[in-house]
Every structure is written in structure tokens, then in C-alpha cells.
N, C-alpha and C positions, 0 to 999 in steps of 0.2 A: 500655714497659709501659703499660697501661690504666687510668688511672686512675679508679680507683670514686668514682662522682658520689652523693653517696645517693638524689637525686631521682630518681634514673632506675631504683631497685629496685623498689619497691612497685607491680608491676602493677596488682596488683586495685585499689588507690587510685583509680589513674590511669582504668581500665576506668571506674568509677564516675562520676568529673566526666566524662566522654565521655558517657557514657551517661544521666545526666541533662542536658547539652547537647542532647542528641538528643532527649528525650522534651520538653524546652523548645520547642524550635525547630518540633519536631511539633506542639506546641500552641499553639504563636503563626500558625504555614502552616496549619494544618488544621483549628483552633476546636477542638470538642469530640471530634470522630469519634477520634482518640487515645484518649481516656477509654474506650474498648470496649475498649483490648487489657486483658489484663489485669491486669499488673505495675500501669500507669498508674491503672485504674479504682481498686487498694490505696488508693494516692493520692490519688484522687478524693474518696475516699470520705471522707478526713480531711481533706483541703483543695477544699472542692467549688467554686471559685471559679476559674475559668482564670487569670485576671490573678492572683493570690493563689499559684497553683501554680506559675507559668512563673517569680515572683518567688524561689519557696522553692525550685527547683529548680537555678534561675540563682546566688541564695543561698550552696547549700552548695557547689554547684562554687566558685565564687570561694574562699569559704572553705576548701577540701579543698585550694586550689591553693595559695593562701598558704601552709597549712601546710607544704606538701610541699617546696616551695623556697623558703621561709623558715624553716623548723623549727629552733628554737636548739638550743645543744648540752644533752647530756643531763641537766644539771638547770633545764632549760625544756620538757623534752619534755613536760609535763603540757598546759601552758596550750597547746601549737601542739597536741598531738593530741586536746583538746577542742574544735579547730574542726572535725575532723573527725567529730563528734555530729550532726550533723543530717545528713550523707549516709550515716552509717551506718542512721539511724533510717530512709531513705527506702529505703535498701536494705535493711532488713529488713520494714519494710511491703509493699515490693515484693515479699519472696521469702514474705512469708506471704500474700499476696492469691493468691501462683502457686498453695501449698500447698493455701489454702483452695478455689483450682478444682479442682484433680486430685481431692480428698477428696469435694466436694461433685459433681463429675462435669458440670462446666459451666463454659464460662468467662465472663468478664464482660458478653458480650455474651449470651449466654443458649444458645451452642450446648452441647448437649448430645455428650461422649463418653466413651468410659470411662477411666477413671481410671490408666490407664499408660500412655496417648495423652497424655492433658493434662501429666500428669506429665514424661513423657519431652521431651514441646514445651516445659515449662517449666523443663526444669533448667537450663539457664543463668541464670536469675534464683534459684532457689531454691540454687546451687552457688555465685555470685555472693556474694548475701547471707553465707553461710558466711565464705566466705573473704576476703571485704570483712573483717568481724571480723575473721580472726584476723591478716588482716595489719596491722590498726591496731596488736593487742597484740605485733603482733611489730614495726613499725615504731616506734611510741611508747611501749608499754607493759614491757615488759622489756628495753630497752636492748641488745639481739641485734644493731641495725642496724650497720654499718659507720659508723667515723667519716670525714669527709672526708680524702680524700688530702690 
């Protein structure tokens, strides 16, 4: 039989430190031209300093990750799933920067489309953000998770 690891449930966690590796990595190869998509520019927009961002970004990954495979049993779940605050925060800057292009009919870089174009291009950040959340409160927050085999 399979033994259930708990690190290995929380996709959307995991999706997240990925995904902020990636938008790191894009900003340390690329300088600034990142800052135009628009999830990123969210970002930007709070932490306008590349070196400052690649840090905060690099940051919460580490942090998301400890928690995930180190996360003590459930009455520690507090303190490990408050390291995961700041890549929620970034996920949710991100999925509101998406929000704010689709509503506003433009994205960061200034093109102009309609607003279920943009929308529809951005729902994996804006679906993302979502479910990032709910899977913290269902990973750490109401003790639902599986305990180790």
C-alpha cells in the first residue's frame, strides 16, 4: 500500500514556490522586461526594486518549502503555516493585478483588449490565488490534512 507523505498533497502550495522560482529566475535572466507581464508588474508595483523582488520572491519559496516538509504535528500547525504568509500575499497581489487588467481592459504593459480576453488569459493566476488560499486553510488551517503514515 501507498503510503501518504503529506508533502506531496498540497499542489497548489507547491504550484506556487514553482512559480515564484520562475518569475525569480525570469528577473535575474531578463532585468526588468518580466515586470510587463502582468501577474509580475502586481508585484512590481509593491516591491519596485529587482534585487528587492528576486529576494522576496526567492524568500517565500524557501519559506513555503520548509513549511511543507517540515510542518510539525497539529498543534504546531500555526507557526509552520504562517511561513506560508508572504507567498500567499504574493499570490494574491498577483491574482489581483490579473483581475485589475481584465476589469480595467489592459494589461501591464499597456495593450489594450477586452475584458474576457484578458480575463480568460489570466485565469490561472486569478484561479491560482483562489485556491492557493484555500489550500493553506485546508493544509494548516483546519487539521483536514492526513497525518503521516
Amino acid at each position: 500500500m501507498f503510503a501518504y507523505r503529506r508533502w506531496m498533497n498540497p499542489w497548489a502550495l507547491w504550484y506556487a514556490v514553482a512559480l515564484h522560482i520562475v518569475w525569480g529566475i525570469a528577473l535575474l535572466v531578463g532585468g526588468r522586461l518580466p515586470t510587463e507581464a502582468t501577474p509580475v508588474a502586481a508585484l512590481w508595483y509593491v516591491v519596485p526594486n529587482p534585487q528587492l523582488l528576486v529576494a522576496v520572491l526567492f524568500g517565500a519559496s524557501i519559506a513555503a518549502t520548509l513549511a511543507l516538509v517540515k510542518g510539525g504535528p497539529l498543534e504546531y500547525r500555526l507557526p509552520w503555516g504562517l511561513l506560508l504568509g508572504p507567498q500567499a500575499v504574493l499570490m494574491l497581489i498577483s491574482g489581483m493585478g490579473s483581475v485589475t487588467a481584465a476589469v480595467t481592459h489592459h494589461y501591464a504593459d499597456g495593450l489594450v483588449r477586452p475584458f474576457w480576453f484578458i480575463f480568460s488569459d489570466q485565469a490561472p493566476i486569478i484561479v491560482g490565488a483562489v485556491v492557493h488560499s484555500l489550500a493553506i486553510v485546508n493544509h494548516f488551517g483546519t487539521g483536514l490534512h492526513h497525518a503521516d503514515a
